[in-house]
C-alpha positions in Angstrom: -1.3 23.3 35.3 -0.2 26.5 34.3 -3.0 28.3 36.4 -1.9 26.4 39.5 1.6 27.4 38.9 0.4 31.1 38.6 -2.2 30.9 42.0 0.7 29.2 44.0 2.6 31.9 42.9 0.9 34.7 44.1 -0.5 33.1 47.2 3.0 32.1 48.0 3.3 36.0 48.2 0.9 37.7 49.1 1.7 38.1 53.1 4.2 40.2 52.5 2.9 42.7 49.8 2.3 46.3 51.0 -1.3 47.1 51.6 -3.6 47.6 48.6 -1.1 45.9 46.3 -1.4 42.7 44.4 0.5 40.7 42.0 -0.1 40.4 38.0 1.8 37.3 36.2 3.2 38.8 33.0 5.3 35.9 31.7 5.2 32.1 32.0 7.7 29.3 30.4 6.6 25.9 31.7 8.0 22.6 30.1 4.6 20.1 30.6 6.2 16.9 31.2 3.5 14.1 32.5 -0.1 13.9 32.1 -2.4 13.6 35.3 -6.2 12.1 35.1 -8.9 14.8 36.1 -9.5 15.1 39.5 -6.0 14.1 40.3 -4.0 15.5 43.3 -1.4 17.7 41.9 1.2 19.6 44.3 2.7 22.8 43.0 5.9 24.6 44.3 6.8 27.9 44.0 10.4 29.6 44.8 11.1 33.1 44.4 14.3 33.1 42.9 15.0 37.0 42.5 13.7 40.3 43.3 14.1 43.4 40.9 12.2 46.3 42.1 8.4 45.5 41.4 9.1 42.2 39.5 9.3 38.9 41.3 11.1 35.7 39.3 9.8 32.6 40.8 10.7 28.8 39.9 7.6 26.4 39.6 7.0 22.7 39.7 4.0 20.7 39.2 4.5 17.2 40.9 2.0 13.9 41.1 3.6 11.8 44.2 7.4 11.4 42.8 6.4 12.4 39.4 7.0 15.4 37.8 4.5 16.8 36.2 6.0 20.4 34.7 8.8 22.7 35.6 9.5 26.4 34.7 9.6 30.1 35.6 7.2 32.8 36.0 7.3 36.2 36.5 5.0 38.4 38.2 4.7 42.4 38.8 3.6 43.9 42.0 1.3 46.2 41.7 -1.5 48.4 43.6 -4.4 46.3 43.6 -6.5 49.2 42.3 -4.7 49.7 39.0 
């Protein structure tokens, strides 16, 4: 679950990064709150919540239909993609 929170993350992004840059997750605080059975569809929601020069907060949520699966926050770092 944490993965998709931090892929959603990124590819929620990732249009509107300068060229040759990417983003690296640095910190991740996720309450798990529901189980799901493998191979379960799983949507994951991402909200950038705040901007600080090169680090982007996000909100995340993990849902299965109307339940929720985890919540939390993430952080991630822009940075070139070359590093």
């Amino acid at each position: 679950m944490i993965g998709l929170m931090e892929i959603t993350s990124h590819h929620s992004v990732e249009p509107w990064l300068p060229e040759g840059h990417t983003t690296v997750g640095y910190e991740v605080h996720v309450r798990h709150m529901a189980p799901a059975a493998p191979g379960s569809t799983v949507v994951v929601t991402t909200r950038v919540t705040e901007v600080k020069g090169n680090k982007l907060y996000f909100e995340v949520e993990c849902r299965q239909g109307d339940k929720v699966l985890g919540t939390g926050i993430h952080k991630r770092a822009i940075v070139p993609a070359n590093f």
